[in-house]
N, C-alpha and C positions, 0 to 999 in steps of 0.2 A: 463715571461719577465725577470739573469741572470745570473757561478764562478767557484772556482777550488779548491772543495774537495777534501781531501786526503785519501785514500782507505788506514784504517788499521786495525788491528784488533780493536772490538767493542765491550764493554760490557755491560749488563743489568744494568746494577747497578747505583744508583744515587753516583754520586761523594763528597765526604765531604768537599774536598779544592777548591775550583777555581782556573779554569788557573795551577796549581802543583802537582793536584794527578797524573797523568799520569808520572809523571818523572821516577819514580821508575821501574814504570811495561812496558813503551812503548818500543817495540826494532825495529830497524830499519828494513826496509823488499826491497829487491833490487824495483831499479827503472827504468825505461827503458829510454834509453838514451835521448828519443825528450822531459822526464817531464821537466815540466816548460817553456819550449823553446818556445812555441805556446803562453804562457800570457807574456813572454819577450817579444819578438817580435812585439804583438799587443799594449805593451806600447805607445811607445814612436806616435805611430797613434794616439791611442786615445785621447792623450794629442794636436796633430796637428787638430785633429778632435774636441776638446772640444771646443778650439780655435776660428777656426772657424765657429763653432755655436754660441757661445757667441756674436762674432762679427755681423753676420748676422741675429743674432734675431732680432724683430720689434719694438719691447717696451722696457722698461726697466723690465716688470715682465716675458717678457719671455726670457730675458737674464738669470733673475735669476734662472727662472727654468733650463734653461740649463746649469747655471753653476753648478746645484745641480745635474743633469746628469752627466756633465762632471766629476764631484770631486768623486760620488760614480761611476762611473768606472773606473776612477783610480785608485780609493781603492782596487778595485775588481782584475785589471789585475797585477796592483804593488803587492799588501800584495800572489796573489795567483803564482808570480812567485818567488816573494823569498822564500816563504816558500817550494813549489815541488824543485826547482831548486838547494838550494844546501842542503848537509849532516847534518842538524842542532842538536843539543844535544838537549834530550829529553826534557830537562823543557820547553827552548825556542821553540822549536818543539809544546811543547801539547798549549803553548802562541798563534804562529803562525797560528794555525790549527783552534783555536776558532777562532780569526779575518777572518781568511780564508773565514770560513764557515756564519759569518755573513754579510758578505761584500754579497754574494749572496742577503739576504733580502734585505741590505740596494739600493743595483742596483735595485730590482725592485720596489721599490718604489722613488726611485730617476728616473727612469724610467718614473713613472708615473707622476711625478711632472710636467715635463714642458707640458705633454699632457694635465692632469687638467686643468694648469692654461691657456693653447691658445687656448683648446677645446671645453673648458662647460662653461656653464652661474656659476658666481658668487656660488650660492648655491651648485650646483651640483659639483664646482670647491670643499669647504670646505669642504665635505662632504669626498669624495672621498681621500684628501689627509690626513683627519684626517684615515678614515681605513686603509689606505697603510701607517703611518708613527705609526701608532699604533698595526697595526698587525705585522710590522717588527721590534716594541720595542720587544712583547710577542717571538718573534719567536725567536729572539736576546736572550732573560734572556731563554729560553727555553734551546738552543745550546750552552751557556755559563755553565750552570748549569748543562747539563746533555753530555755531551761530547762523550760519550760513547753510547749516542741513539741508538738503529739499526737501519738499514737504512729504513727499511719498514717504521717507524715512522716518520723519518724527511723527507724526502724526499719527502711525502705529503704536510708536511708546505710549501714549497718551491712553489709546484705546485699550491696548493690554493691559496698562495697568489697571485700569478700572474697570477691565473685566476678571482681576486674577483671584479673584475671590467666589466667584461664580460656583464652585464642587462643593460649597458652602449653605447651596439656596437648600435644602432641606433642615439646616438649624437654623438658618434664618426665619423662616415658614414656621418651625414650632417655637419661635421665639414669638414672634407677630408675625400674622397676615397682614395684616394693614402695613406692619410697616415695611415689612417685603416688597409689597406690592408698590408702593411710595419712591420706595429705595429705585428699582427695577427702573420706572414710569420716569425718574428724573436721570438715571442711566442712559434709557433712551432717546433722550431730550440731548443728553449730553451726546452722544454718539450722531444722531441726525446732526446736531450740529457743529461736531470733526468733520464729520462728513461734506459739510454746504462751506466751511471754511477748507480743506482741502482741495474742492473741486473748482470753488468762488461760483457754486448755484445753487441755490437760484440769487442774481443779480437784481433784482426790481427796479429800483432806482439808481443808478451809481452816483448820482451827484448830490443825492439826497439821503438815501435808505438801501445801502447796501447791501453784496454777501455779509460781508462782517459785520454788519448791522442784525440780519436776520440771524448769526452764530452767537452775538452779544444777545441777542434775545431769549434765544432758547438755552442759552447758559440760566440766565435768572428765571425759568419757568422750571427747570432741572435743579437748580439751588432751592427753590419753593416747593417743591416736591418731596424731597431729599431731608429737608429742615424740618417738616411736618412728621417725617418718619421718623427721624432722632427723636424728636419732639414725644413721638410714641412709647418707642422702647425706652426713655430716658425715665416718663415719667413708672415707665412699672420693670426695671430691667431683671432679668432671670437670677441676675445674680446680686 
């Protein structure tokens, strides 16, 4: 369940400073012209789309859970197009790059928040949002601290976390079908596109319309998906 990684060189190594060892050593590496363009663009929606989910939620707790959707993809499409989009000096760069890459955790579990709280009974609501706002702490001090991960490493966090609710899909299904199925379909979306950013395939254009062009894409088709299910359960939730 969703962001906008920046593909650069990676090294094994644990960092000693936060956030400023990269300054030294990072060097810029061309970009092809749609970066960033794809999480600009899907701004200023999401924020008309946060909007009106806030407004057409049923309760007042499932306003709040969608405001907590709305504010982590914000985070996710805002922090992930300023940082691809323009030429920034390294310190600010390696700055930019750690928020980049945690705003991903924090969308999936911000994600999950207004499904917990419209979907599941009381219990199974706490339960659920303590592991998604605590496996997105770990995976946050994980990507903060180690910067340099390789991808094969982090890019499992990502996938785990967003699938750690999964033993779940039979209250989710007597909650909504529609929005199960929603949920799952922008899941997907999110997963093929770890995947094409993991592997960098398929490439189409490099100088033009990239892997991370096509992973920035399928992020906002997975957010559109996803938004439309909250959307669901929001307006009629269980509890």
């Amino acid at each position: 369940m969703v962001g906008g990684m920046q593909d650069e060189h990676e090294t094994d190594t644990l960092p000693h400073v936060p956030f400023t060892e990269e300054a030294a050593t990072s060097t810029p590496e061309p970009r092809p012209a749609w970066r960033g363009w794809i999480h600009l663009g899907a701004f200023p929606f999401a924020v008309a789309m946060g909007i009106v989910l806030i407004a057409l939620s049923d309760s007042t707790a499932a306003k709040v859970g969608s405001a907590v959707f709305m504010a982590t993809s914000l985070a996710m499409f805002g922090v992930s197009a300023t940082y691809h989009r323009f030429p920034w000096g390294p310190t600010v760069k390696a700055v930019l790059k750690r928020i980049d890459h945690t705003n991903i955790l924090l969308l999936i579990a911000g994600t999950y928040t207004p499904i917990a709280i419209c979907a599941l009974p009381h219990t199974l609501m706490v339960v659920v949002l303590w592991v998604m706002w605590s496996g997105a702490a770990l995976g946050i001090a994980f990507r903060v601290l180690w910067i340099g991960a390789p991808r094969w490493l982090y890019v499992p966090i990502y996938l785990v976390l967003g699938c750690a609710a999964l033993g779940l899909l039979p209250q989710f299904f007597e909650a909504s079908v529609p929005m199960t199925v929603l949920i799952l379909s922008g899941g997907v979306a999110y997963i093929v596109g770890a995947l094409v950013y993991g592997f960098k395939r398929p490439n189409p254009i490099p100088t033009q319309f990239g892997f991370h062009e096509v992973f920035h894409a399928l992020t906002v088709v997975a957010f559109g998906a996803q938004w439309v299910g909250v959307l669901i359960v929001a307006l009629d939730p269980v509890r």
